[in-house]
C-alpha positions as CSV (number, residue, x, y, z in Angstrom):
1,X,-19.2,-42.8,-32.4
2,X,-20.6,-45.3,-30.2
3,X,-23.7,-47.4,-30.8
4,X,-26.6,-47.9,-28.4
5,X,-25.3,-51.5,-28.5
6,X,-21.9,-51.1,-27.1
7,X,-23.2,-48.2,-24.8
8,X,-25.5,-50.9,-23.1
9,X,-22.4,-53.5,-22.9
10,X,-20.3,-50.7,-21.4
11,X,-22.3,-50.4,-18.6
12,X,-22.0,-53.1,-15.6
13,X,-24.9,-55.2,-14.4
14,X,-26.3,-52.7,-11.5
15,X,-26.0,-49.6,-13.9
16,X,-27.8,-51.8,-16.4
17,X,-30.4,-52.4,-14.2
18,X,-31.0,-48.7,-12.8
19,X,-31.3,-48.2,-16.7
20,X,-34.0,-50.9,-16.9
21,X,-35.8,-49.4,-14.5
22,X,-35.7,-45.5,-15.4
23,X,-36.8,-46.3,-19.4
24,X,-39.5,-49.1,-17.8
25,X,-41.4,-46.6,-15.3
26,X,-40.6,-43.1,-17.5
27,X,-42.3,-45.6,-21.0
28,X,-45.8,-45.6,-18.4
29,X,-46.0,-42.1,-18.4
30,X,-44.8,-41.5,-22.5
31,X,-48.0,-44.3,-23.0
32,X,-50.4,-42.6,-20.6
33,X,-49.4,-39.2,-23.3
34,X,-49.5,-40.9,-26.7
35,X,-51.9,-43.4,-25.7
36,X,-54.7,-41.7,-24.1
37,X,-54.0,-37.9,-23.8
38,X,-53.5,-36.9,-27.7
39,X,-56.5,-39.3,-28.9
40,X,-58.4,-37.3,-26.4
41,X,-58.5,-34.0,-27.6
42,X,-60.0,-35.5,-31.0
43,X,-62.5,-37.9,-29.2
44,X,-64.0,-35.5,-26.9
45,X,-62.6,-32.0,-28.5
46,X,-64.2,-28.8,-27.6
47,X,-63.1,-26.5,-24.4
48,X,-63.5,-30.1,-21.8
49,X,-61.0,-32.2,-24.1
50,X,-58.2,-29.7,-24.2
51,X,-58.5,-29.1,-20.5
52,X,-58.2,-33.2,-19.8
53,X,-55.8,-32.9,-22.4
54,X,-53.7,-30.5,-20.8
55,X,-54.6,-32.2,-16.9
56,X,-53.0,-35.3,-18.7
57,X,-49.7,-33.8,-20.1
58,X,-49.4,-32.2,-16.5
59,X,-49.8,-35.6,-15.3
60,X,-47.6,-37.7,-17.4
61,X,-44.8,-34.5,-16.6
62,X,-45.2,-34.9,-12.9
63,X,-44.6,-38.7,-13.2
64,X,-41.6,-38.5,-15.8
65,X,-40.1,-36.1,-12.8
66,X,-41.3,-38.7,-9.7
67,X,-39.6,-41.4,-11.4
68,X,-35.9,-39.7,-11.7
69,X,-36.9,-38.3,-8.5
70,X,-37.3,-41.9,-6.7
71,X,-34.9,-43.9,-8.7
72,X,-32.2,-41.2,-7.8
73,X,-33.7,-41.4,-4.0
74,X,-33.3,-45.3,-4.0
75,X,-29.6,-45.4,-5.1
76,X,-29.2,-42.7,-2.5
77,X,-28.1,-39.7,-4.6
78,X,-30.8,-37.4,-3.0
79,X,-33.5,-37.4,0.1
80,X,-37.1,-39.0,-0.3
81,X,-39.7,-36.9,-2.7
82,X,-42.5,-36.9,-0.4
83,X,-43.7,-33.3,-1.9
84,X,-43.2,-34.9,-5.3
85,X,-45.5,-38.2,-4.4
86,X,-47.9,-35.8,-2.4
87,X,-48.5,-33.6,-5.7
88,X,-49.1,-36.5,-8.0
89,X,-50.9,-38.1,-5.7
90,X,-53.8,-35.2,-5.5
91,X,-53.4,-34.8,-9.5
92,X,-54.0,-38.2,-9.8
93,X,-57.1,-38.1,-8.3
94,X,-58.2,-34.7,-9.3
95,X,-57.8,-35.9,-13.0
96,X,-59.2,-39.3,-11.9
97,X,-62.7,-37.2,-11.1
98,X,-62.4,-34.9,-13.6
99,X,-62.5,-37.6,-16.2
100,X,-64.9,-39.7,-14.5
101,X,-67.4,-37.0,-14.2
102,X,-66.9,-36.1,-18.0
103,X,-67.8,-39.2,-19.1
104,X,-70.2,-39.0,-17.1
105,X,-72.1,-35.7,-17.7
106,X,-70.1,-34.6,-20.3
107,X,-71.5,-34.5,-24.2
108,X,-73.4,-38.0,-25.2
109,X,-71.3,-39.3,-27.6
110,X,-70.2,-43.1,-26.7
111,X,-66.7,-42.3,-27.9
112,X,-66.3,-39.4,-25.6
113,X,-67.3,-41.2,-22.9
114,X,-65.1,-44.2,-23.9
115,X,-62.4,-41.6,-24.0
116,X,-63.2,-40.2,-20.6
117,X,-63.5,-43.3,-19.0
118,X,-59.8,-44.8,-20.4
119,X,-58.2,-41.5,-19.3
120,X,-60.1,-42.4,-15.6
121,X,-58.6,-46.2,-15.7
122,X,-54.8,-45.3,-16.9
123,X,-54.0,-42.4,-14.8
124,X,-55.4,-43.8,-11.5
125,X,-53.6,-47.0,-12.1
126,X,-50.5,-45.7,-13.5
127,X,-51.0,-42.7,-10.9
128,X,-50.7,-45.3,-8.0
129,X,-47.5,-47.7,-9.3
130,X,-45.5,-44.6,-9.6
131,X,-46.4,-43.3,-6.4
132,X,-45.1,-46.6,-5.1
133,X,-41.8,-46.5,-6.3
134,X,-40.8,-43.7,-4.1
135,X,-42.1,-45.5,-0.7
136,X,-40.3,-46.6,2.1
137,X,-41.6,-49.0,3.3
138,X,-44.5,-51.4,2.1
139,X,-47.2,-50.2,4.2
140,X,-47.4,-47.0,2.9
141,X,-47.7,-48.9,-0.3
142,X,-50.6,-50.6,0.7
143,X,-52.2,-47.8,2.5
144,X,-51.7,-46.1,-1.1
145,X,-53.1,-48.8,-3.3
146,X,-56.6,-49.4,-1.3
147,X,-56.6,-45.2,-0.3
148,X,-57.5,-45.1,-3.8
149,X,-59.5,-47.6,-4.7
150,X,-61.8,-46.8,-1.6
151,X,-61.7,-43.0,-2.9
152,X,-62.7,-44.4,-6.9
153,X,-65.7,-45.9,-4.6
154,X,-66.6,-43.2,-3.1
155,X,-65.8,-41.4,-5.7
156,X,-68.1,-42.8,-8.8
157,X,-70.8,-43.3,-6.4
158,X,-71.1,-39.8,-5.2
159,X,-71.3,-38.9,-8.9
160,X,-73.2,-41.9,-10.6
161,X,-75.2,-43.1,-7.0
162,X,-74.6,-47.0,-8.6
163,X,-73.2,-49.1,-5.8
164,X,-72.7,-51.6,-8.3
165,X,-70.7,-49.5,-11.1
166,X,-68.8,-48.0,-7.9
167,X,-67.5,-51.6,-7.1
168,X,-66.2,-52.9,-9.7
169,X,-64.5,-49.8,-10.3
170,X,-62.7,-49.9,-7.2
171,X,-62.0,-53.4,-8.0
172,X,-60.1,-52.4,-11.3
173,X,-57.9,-49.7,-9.2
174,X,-57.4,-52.4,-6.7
175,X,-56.2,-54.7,-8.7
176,X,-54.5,-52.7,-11.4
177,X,-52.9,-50.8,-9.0
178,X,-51.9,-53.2,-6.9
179,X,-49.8,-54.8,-9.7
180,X,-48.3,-52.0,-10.6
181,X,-47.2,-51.2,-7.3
182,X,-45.3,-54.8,-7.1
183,X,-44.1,-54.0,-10.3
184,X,-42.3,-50.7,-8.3
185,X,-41.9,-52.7,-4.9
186,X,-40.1,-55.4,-6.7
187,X,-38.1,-53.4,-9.0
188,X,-36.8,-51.1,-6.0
189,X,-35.9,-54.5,-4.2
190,X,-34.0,-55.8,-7.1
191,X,-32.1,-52.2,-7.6
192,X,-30.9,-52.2,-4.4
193,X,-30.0,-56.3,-4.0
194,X,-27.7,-55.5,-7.3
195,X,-25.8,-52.7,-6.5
196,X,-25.5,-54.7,-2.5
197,X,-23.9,-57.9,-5.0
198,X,-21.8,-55.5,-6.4
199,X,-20.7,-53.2,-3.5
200,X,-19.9,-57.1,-1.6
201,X,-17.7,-58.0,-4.4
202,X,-15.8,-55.4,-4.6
203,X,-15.6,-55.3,-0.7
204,X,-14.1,-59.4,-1.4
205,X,-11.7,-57.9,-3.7
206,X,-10.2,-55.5,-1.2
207,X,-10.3,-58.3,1.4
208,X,-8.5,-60.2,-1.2
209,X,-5.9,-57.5,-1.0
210,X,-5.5,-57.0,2.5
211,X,-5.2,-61.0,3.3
212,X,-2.3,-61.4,0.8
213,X,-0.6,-58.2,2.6
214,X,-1.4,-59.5,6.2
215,X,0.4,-62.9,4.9
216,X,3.3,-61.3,3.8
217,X,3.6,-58.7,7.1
218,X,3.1,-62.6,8.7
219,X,6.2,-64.0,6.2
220,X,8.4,-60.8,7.0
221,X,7.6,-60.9,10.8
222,X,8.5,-64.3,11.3
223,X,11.8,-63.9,8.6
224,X,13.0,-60.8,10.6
225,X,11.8,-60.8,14.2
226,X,13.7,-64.0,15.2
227,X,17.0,-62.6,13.1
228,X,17.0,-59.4,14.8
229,X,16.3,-60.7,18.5
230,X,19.4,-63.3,18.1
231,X,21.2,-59.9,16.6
232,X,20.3,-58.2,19.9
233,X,21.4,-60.7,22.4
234,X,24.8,-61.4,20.4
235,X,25.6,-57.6,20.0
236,X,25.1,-57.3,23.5
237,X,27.2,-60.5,24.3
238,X,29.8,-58.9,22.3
239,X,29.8,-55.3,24.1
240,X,30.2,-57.2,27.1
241,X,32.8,-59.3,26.1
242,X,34.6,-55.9,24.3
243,X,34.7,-54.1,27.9
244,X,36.2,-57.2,29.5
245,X,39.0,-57.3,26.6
246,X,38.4,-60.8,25.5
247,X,38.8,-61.5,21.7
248,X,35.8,-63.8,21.7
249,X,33.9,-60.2,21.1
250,X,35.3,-59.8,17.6
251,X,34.0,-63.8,17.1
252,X,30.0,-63.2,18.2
253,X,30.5,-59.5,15.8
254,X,31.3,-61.8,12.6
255,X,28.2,-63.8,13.4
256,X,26.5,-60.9,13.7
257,X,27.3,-59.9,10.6
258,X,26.8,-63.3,9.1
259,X,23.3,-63.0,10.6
260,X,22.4,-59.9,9.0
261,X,23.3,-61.3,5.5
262,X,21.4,-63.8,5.8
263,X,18.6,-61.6,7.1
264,X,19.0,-59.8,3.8
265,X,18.9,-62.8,2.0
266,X,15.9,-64.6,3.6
267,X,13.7,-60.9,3.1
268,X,14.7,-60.9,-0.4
269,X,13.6,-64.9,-1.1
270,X,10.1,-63.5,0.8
271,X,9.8,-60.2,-1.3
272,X,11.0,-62.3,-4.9
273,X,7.8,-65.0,-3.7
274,X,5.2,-62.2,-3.1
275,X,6.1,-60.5,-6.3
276,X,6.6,-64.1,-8.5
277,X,3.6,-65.8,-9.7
278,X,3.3,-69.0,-10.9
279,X,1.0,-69.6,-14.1
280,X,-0.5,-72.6,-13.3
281,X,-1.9,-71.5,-10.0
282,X,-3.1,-68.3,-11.8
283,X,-4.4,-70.2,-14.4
284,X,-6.8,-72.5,-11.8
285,X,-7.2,-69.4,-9.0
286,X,-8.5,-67.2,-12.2
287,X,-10.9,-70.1,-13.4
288,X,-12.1,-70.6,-10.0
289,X,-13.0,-66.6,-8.6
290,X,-14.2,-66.3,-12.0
291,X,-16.7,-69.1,-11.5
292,X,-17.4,-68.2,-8.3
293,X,-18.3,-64.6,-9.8
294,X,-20.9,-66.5,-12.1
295,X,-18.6,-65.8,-15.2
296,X,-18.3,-69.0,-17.6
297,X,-14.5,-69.1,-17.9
298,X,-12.4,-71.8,-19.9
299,X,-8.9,-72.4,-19.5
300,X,-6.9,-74.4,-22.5
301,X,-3.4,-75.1,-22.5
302,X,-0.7,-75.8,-20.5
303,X,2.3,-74.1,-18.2
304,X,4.6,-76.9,-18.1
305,X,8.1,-76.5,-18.5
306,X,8.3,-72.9,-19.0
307,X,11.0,-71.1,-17.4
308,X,10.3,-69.5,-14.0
309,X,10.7,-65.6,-15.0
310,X,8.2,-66.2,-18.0
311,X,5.2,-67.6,-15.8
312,X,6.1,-65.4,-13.1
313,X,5.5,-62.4,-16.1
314,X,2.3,-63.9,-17.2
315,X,1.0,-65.1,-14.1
316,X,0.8,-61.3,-13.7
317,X,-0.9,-61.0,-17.0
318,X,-3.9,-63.3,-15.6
319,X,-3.8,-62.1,-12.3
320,X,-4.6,-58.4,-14.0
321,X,-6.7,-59.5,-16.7
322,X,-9.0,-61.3,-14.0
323,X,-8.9,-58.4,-11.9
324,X,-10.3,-56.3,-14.5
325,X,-13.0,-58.6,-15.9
326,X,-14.3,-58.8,-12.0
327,X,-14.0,-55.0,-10.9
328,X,-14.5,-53.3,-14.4
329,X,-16.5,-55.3,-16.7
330,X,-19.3,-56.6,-17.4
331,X,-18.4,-60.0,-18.7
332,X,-20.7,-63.7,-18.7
333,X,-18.0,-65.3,-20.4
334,X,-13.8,-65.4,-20.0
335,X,-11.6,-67.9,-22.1
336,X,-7.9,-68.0,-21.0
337,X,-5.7,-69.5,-23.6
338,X,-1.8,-70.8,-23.3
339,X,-0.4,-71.6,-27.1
340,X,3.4,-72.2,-27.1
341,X,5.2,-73.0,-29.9
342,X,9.4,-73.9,-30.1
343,X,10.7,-70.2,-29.7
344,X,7.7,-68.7,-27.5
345,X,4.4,-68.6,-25.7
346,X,1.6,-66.6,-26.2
347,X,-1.6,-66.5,-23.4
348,X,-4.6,-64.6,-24.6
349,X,-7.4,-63.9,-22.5
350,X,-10.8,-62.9,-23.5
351,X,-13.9,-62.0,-22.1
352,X,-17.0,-60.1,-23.6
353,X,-17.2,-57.0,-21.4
354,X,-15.3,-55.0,-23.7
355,X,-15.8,-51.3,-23.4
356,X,-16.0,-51.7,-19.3
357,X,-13.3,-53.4,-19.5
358,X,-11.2,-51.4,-22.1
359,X,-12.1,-48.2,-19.4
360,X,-10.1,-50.5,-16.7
361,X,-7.0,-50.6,-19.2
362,X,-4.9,-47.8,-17.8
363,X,-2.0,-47.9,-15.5
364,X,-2.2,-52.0,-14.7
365,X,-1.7,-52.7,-18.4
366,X,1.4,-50.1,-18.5
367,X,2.4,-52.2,-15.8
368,X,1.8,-55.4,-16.9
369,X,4.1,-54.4,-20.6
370,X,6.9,-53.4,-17.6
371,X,7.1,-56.6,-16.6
372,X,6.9,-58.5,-19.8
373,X,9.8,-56.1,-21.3
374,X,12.0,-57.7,-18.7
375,X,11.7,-61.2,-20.4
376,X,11.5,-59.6,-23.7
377,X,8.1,-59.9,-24.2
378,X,4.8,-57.5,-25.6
379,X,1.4,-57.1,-24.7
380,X,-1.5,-56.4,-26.8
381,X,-5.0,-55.1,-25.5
382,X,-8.2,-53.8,-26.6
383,X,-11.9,-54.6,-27.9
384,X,-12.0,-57.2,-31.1
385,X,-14.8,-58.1,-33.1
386,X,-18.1,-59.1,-31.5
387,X,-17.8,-57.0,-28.6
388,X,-14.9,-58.8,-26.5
389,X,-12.1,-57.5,-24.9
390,X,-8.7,-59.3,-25.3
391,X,-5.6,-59.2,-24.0
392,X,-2.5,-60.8,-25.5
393,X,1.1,-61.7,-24.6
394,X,3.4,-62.8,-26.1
395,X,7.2,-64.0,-24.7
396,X,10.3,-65.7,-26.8
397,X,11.5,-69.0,-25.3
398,X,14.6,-69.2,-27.2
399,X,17.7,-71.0,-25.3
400,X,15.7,-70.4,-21.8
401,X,13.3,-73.1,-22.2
402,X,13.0,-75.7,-19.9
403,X,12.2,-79.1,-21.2
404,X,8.9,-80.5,-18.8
């Protein structure tokens, strides 16, 4: 079963952030229930405190549903709730009223009032900065914020006729409204700038991709085009010659021939280069994407003197190892280890985005062991202790070392 602290590690950095935000904005509207709306019902009590009670619960409801609503709108998984903000935005100020005017002409008990006037402040305020999270664009949020606080003045001095208490009441909306609402503002900025990071480096990756194939389609063009056009011209040399009956035909046909060998042999040494890799370049191109990722990663060891087949094996082993800490996990820190000993090598790498990570470990892994089985060697990967993810292999030396 997993605990809630690998299921927060096993989500990347934008999911963890959508999280953030959801539990942040829905804990406003569990602390506008527990904090003002049950203490009501015993402060103020009677037929008045279990309607507010029940005009709060309605409220906190409505802004437990505005906040999925929004969030959901801002990653783009449904349209704008304008009905949604509309309807909280006229409870909001219906309970607003309500509560203003009970504490004050409801019964004459301080702590009533007290009550009253603390259901007023939270739901306005709390009312407003959810309101804002589901906004467009930021003049509606400032049309929002000072909407309400010019209605609270209104408001309180229709009802209390003090130009004074009406005010510095507006003022408190204002202000605590107003911060709330950059709360939402900024929190909607950040959402979306993460998951824009994260959509751009996974668009580098593909580019990545598509540049390596581009340079072998390059490699192969210029193996095979130039091969093939002096093919061309000879085999046409030698029809010509053939029809004329002149034996220098059969001599252009054998270099024809020995021009499609090495045509075979020239695409082969391009395919063997694209598929080889060597460790020491993986080694410094991991550490450096890695860094340029913002992941800490350290590199120990060396690939001196190891036969060609073995780094080209586990050059592949960093190349997917990195590939997964930058697509799948969640990591802040990689270390990349090379240990060798007289009758093999072992590289480990590690990184501390272990359950995203272990999620990536499907088919690149299987074909990762397909590889190493060719020189004889294993792989091992999977989650260790203090949630990191680590991936060994391990290849015998034996009589193919090569002394550095």
């Amino acid at each position: 079963m997993r605990g809630p602290g690998r299921w927060w590690r096993g989500k990347s950095t934008p999911a963890k952030v959508e999280t953030y935000t959801r539990a942040s904005f829905h804990f406003f509207a569990v602390m506008e229930l527990a904090g003002i709306g049950l203490p009501v019902i015993g402060e103020i009590g009677g037929g008045a405190g279990a309607l507010l009670l029940a005009l709060v619960c309605a409220h906190a409801a409505v802004c437990l549903l505005t906040v999925s609503r929004s969030v959901d709108w801002v990653r783009g998984g449904r349209e704008q709730p304008v009905r949604l903000l509309w309807t909280l935005g006229a409870l909001t100020a219906v309970l607003a009223l309500s509560s203003f005017a009970l504490a004050r002409y409801g019964p004459g008990d301080d702590d009533a009032a007290s009550a009253a006037g603390a259901v007023f402040g939270v739901v306005t305020i709390f009312g407003v900065g959810i309101i804002a999270l589901g906004l467009r664009e930021r003049r509606h949020v400032y049309a929002v914020v000072t909407g309400f606080a010019a209605g609270t003045a209104l408001g309180v001095l229709a009802l209390s006729g003090d130009l004074l208490s009406a005010l510095l009441t507006a003022l408190v909306v204002l202000f605590g409204g107003g911060f709330l609402s950059f709360t939402a503002v900024f929190s909607v900025w950040l959402l979306r700038a993460v998951y824009e990071l994260d959509a751009a480096r996974e668009t580098r990756t593909r580019l990545a991709v598509a540049e390596e194939r581009l340079r072998f389609g390059r490699d192969l063009h210029d193996v095979m085009g130039r091969n093939l056009a002096v093919i061309a011209l000879k085999s046409e040399l030698a029809v010509q010659l053939a029809r004329r009956g002149r034996e220098e035909a059969v001599g252009q046909m054998v270099e024809v021939q020995r021009i499609a060998r090495e045509s075979q042999r020239e695409v082969r040494d391009v395919v063997r280069g694209y598929r080889e890799a060597d460790l020491t370049a993986e080694l410094a191109g991991a550490q450096g994407v890695l860094k340029a990722a913002g992941i800490r990663c350290e590199v120990s060891g060396t690939a001196s003197g190891l036969p060609a087949d073995v780094q080209s094996a586990l050059g592949w082993v960093v190349r997917e190892a990195t590939t997964n800490v930058l697509r799948h996990g969640n990591a802040g820190r990689c270390s990349v280890l090379v240990t060798r000993e007289r009758e093999r090598v072992v590289l480990t790498v590690e990184n501390d985005g272990a359950a995203a990570a272990a999620g990536a470990a499907g088919s690149g892994l299987a074909g990762l062991r397909e590889r190493l089985a060719a020189v004889e060697g294993t792989l091992q990967a999977g989650p260790v202790e203090g949630g990191a993810f680590r991936v060994t292999a391990e290849v015998p030396l034996g009589v193919r070392e090569v002394t550095a």
